[in-house]
N, C-alpha and C positions, 0 to 999 in steps of 0.2 A: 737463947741466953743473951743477955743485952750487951750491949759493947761497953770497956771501959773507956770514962769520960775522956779521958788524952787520946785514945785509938777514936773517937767520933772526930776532937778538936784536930790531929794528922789530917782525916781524912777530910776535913772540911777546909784547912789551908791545904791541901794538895788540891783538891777542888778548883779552890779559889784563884790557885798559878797558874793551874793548866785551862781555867776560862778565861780569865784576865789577859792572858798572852795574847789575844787574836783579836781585843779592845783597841791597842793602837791600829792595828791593820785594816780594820771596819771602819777606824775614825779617818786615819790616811784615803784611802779607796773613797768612801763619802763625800773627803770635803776635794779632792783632787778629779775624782771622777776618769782616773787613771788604772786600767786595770790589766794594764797590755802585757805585764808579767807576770800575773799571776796565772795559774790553773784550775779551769772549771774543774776537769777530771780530780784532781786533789781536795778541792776545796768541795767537793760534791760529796766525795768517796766519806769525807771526813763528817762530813752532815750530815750522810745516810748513819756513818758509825757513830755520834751522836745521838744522834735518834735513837738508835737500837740503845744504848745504855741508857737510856732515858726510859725507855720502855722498858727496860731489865730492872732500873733502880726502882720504879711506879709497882713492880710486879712482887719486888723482893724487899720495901716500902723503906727504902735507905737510903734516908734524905739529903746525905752527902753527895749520892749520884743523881738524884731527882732533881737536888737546887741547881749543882753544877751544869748539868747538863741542859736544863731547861734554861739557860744564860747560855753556854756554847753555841747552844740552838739557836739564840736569838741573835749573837755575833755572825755565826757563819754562818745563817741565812739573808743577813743585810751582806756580807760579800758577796755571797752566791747571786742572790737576786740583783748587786752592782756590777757583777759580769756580766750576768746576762742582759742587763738591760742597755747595759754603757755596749756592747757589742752588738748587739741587736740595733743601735742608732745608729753606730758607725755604719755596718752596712745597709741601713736606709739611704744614710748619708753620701755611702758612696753610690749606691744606684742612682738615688737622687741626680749626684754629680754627671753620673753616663748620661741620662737620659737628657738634662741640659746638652752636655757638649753634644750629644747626636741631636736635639731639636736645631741645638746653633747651627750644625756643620749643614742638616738636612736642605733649608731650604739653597744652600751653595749648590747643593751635591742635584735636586733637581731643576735647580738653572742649568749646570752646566750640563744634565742630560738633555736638556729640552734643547740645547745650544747643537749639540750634536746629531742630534734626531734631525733640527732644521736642517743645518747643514746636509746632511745626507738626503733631505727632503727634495732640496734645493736641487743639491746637486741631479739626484736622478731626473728631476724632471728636467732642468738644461741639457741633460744626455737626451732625455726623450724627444722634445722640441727639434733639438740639432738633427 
């Protein structure tokens, strides 16, 4: 039985508030490349639960849930994808960072073993000589 016209036009502004909501948060995340607050696990859970109504509205051909959802899809996989990527550089970044201070500190660290090696070299063989 079809829907009547104001129960499609409901369901197409309800749509439209609850994709729209997560346009600022995509365009924020984007242009700041800030993402230190937010949660993969939420923002994942919420993508997978998109999809699945995406797949339910494609199955049950109810274009209110197909349009919506395939626009939610495409907000909250540009967050999803700006966690993961913005965090995945960080910790390059930070590795990155270790492996500098240990190249810097390394060649200090075998001078001064080699400092101490001689010394002890030195010294035994002045014990030995004596």
């Amino acid at each position: 039985m079809p829907e009547p016209p104001l129960v499609t036009a409901l369901g197409l502004l309800a749509a439209a508030l609850t994709t729209f909501a997560f346009l600022p948060q995509a365009v924020k995340t984007w242009r700041s490349k800030s993402v230190g607050d937010l949660s993969l696990v939420t923002y994942g859970m919420f993508l997978a639960g998109v999809m699945l109504w995406l797949a339910y509205g494609l199955l049950i051909t109810n274009w209110p849930l197909i349009l919506s959802n395939a626009r939610a899809m495409t907000f909250q996989g540009a967050i999803v994808g700006q966690i993961v990527a913005v965090r995945w550089r960080e910790r390059r970044r930070a590795d990155y960072g270790a492996c500098r201070r240990f190249t810097g500190i390394l060649p200090e660290c075998v001078g001064a073993l080699l400092q101490v090696r001689d010394r002890r070299c030195n010294s035994r063989s002045a014990h030995i000589r004596d």
